[in-house]
C-alpha positions, 0 to 999 in steps of 0.5 A: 867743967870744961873740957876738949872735944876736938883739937886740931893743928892749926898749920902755923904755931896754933891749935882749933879746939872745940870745947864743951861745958859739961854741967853736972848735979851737985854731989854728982858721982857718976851715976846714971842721969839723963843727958841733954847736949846743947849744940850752936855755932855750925855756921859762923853768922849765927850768934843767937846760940851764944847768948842762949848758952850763956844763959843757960849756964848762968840760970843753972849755976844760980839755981844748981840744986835744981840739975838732976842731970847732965847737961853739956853744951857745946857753944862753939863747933865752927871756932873760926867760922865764928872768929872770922864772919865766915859761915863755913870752915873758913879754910875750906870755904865748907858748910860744916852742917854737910860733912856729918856724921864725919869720918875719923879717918877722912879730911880735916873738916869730917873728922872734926864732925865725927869727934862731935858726933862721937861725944854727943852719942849717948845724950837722951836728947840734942838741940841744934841751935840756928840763927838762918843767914844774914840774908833773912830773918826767922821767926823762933821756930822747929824744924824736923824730919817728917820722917822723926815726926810722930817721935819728935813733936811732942818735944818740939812743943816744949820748945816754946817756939812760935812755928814748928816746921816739919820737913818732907824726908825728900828734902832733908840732907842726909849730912846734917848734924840733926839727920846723923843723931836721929839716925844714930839713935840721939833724938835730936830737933833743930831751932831755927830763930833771929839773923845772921851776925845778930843777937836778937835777945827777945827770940833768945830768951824765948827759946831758953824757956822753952829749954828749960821746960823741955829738960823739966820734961826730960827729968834733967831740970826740976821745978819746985811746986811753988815756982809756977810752971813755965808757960810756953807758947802753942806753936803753930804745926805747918808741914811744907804743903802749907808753906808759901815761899815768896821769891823776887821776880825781878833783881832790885831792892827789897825794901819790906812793908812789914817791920817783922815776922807775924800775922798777916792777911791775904793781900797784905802788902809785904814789901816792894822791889825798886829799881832805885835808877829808874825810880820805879817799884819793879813787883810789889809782894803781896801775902797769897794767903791768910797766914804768918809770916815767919820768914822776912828778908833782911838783906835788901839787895835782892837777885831774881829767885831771891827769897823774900818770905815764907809765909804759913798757911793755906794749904791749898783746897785739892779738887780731883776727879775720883771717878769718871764716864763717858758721856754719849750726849751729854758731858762726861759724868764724873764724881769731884773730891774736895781735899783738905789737909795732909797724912792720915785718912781721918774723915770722909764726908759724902753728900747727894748721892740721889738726884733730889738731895738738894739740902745735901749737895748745899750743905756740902758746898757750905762745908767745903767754903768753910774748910777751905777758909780753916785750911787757909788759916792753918785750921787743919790740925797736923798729919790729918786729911779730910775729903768731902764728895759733895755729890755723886749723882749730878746726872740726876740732879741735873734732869730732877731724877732721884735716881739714876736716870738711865735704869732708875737705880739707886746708887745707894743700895749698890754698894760696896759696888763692883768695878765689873758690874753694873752702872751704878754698881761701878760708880759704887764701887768708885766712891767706895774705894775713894772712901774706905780706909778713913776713920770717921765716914760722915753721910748727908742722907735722906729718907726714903719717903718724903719728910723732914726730920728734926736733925739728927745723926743716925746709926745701924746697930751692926756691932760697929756702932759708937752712940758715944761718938756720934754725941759728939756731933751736939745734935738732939738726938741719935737714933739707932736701927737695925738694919735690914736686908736693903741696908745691907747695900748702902754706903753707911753699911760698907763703911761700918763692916771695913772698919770706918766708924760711920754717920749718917746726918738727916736734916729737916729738908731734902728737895730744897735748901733749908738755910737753918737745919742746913747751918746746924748740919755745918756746925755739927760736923766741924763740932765732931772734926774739933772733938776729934782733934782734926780741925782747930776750932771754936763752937758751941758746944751744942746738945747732950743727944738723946739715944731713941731706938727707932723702933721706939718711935710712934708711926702714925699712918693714914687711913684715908688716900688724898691730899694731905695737910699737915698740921705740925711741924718737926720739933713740935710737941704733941700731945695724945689724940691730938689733931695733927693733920688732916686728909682731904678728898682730893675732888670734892675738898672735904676733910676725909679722915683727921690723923690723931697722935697716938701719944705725948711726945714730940714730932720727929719725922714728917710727911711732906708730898701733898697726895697720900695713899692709905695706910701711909706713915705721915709722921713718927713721934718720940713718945714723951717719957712722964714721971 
């Protein structure tokens, strides 16, 4: 049914009349269904929205016994932009998306905005239908506030757009027709697609799929059984940290290297501009990034500050100084954090905190490289922010010292620190406040006695603890402890008691870099950031883990002091009074005493300095379960 919206005289003999199509079920008799409203042509270049409402209208009338609701499209609410090529109101050179909600009793151009915002009122959904400008080319996608985000993009999804664009609320105009219906109570998104003056048939009939899944969605269109469900595109989610915005340095012509929107790598060529008297290429555009390109200039004649693409991806690596002390003669100490993504505090990753966790410190660098390539290609999945601290003890590192090496403390039993305290209580304290409040606190730890361990994910048993979380990191095993009275004061612990579900990751080296273990520590943590719906990534799936309390695992000890030689490695299996390593008296070279497995099993833990004392724990077996 086709109805008046708004109608205004025109000053000669003629009337303005914005009109709508009002779709109903069949047998329709005013009863309460959802509400779709459907709006195009704000802007008298964009076309797109013409042929998308034909289509609609044409696939409903064929198939009408599928309406379950109302649909009402409006084709049509800038007539004569449309009518004379102009983008605005042509009678008041206005851009009429800057004149919403309206006013009934304001000019011309605002009560026709409040008579449309007035007759959309009341839809359980709008679609803001766009076609950019003639000046440059869009890729189909959805944009949004940041600030309708979580409410919004679920439905974005539906639109089978290939990029959904969220704003930052800062740079959205409060007068556009989508800002006034959210704000209004009309949860409302805008599509973006195609060129200025054009019809790009292929984008069109993209959206109107995902039109149709999304009223499928909102109860308004149904799908028989025996259809195949529609099938829409995964759009890419990019707020505007990720966005790079390619402009022209120099006035000239444009002339693309690319024919149209789509993937590109770093340093792929985008286009030239020339400077056709001089017959010269006048700056050459280049993709700053591993990404897609879902803007492109269409018009060639190009001033400086012209946009000439946007091009997702990227979002560049953040690198801070989280704490920072004054050296006396050597440089200031400080502690660097590692930044990926944006929103929610969802993982922070902590590597050496001791002087000789050398494995640790490059497991952490290995890390970084690989999120910062993940962010580059848009890996990061939305409104997530990762931070990895790679080492808080350089000072150490740098002079081969465990610990700190004025007082020979250990940062990690300071915590959670105390900003008035001590040194390393202060720098507890600072890592602590940089590392609170994340969801997910993943520690590269090492043991306090020399070894090498099969890798494993560790836990306190303190109340907090998840086995079934830290499964699903797909290492071998999880071990559980009980804390004692000097764990109380680790970083592990602090996360736990303030809500942080926390790791810690041992790997089969500690003072120097094991390339293996270091490359199964990487994949676990990724594995866990996949699982979590951080990151996007693909890996194998690795281990269902065993969960062993650590008090069930066998210490062996030796009786003897001197060199110790060991005869098995970490994974090794052993079986019972099995030689597994020897002592040797450390002048006279004779074998002293034979170190014997007091079980089946296999080697868990050990030991690796080359001088033992008596008494000492040279490896920790996991007893071997029989039938």
């Amino acid at each position: 049914m086709i109805e008046e919206v708004v109608s205004i005289e025109l000053p000669v003999h003629e009337r303005m009349v914005i009109k709508k199509n009002r779709l109903t079920p069949k047998d329709y008799a005013g009863e309460p269904v959802p509400r779709i409203s459907i709006v195009t042509g704000i802007h008298g270049d964009e076309l797109d929205g013409q042929y998308v409402c034909y289509e609609v209208i044409r696939r409903v009338n064929n198939n009408l016994e599928r309406l379950k609701g109302i649909i009402d499209i409006y084709p049509d609410v800038n007539p004569l932009g449309i009518d004379t090529g102009s983008r605005g109101i042509p009678m008041f050179e206005l851009d009429m998306n800057r004149v919403f909600p309206g006013d009934n009793n304001g000019a011309v151009a605002e009560s026709v905005a409040a008579g449309i915002v007035n007759d959309i009122i009341g839809s359980d959904f709008c679609l803001d239908i766009h076609s950019s400008n003639i000046f440059v080319r869009e890729m189909p996608q959805v944009r949004l506030n940041e600030e309708n985000a979580e409410r919004l993009l679920p439905f974005a999804k539906m639109l089978n757009a290939d990029f959904v664009w969220i704003f930052s609320s800062i740079t959205v105009l409060d007068a556009t027709l989508a800002y006034s219906l959210n704000h209004l109570g009309v949860p409302t998104l805008v599509a973006e697609m195609g060129v200025g003056n054009r019809i790009n048939r292929e984008y069109s009939q993209q959206l109107i799929d995902g039109i149709f899944n999304l009223m499928s969605n909102l109860g308004i269109w149904e799908i028989p059984e025996a259809d195949n469900k529609i099938a829409v595109r995964e759009p890419i989610i990019s707020t505007e940290g990720e966005v790079n915005f390619l402009t022209a340095k120099e006035s000239g012509i444009f002339v693309p290297s690319i024919n149209s929107c789509g993937n590109i790598h770093m340093g792929d060529a985008i286009g030239d501009i020339i400077e056709p008297i001089e017959g010269r290429i006048i700056q050459h555009i280049e993709s700053p990034v591993d990404g897609i390109v879902f803007t492109l200039r269409e018009n060639p004649v190009v001033y400086k500050g012209a946009l000439l693409a946007r091009v997702h991806g990227g979002r560049v690596m953040k690198k801070e100084v989280l704490y920072s002390l004054k050296g006396i003669y050597r440089e200031n100490f400080e502690i660097e954090g590692y930044r990926f993504g944006h929103g929610e505090k969802s993982a922070c990753i902590v590597g050496a905190m001791r002087g000789n966790e050398i494995q640790q410190l490059y497991i952490c660098s290995q890390l970084i490289k690989v999120l910062k390539d993940l962010e580059m290609r848009g890996a990061i999945s939305h409104n997530h922010e990762i931070l990895v601290i790679p080492s808080a003890n350089r000072f150490s590192m740098n002079v081969e010292k465990r610990f700190w090496p004025v007082d020979n403390t250990d940062i990690n039993r300071m915590f959670p620190g105390d900003e008035a305290g001590d040194t390393t209580k202060q720098i507890a304290a600072a890592i602590f406040e940089s590392s609170k409040g994340y969801s997910y606190g993943i520690q590269f730890a090492s043991f306090y006695m020399p070894g090498d361990f099969i890798p494993h994910v560790r836990m306190m048993e303190t109340g907090y603890q998840s086995a079934s979380l830290a499964n699903l990191f797909g290492l071998q095993y999880v071990v559980i402890r009980k804390p004692k009275p000097m764990d109380t004061a680790t970083l592990n612990y602090s996360w736990q008691m303030n809500g942080t579900n926390a790791f810690s990751i041992y790997t089969n080296s500690t003072d120097m870099v094991d390339e293996k273990s270091a490359r199964q520590a990487v994949s676990s943590v990724l594995r866990f950031l996949t699982r979590m719906g951080i990151l996007k990534y693909n890996n194998h799936s690795g281990y269902i883990a065993s969960v062993i309390n650590e008090y069930d695992l066998s210490a062996v000890k030796t009786y003897d002091a001197g060199f110790y030689k060991r005869l098995k490695e970490p994974g090794d299996p052993v079986v019972h009074n099995e030689v597994i390593g020897q002592v040797i008296d450390p002048c006279e070279g004779y074998v002293k005493s034979e170190i014997l497995s007091p079980t089946d099993g296999i080697v868990f833990f050990a030991h690796t300095a080359p001088l033992v004392m008596g008494n000492e724990v040279v490896y920790k077996i996991i007893r071997r379960m029989h039938e």
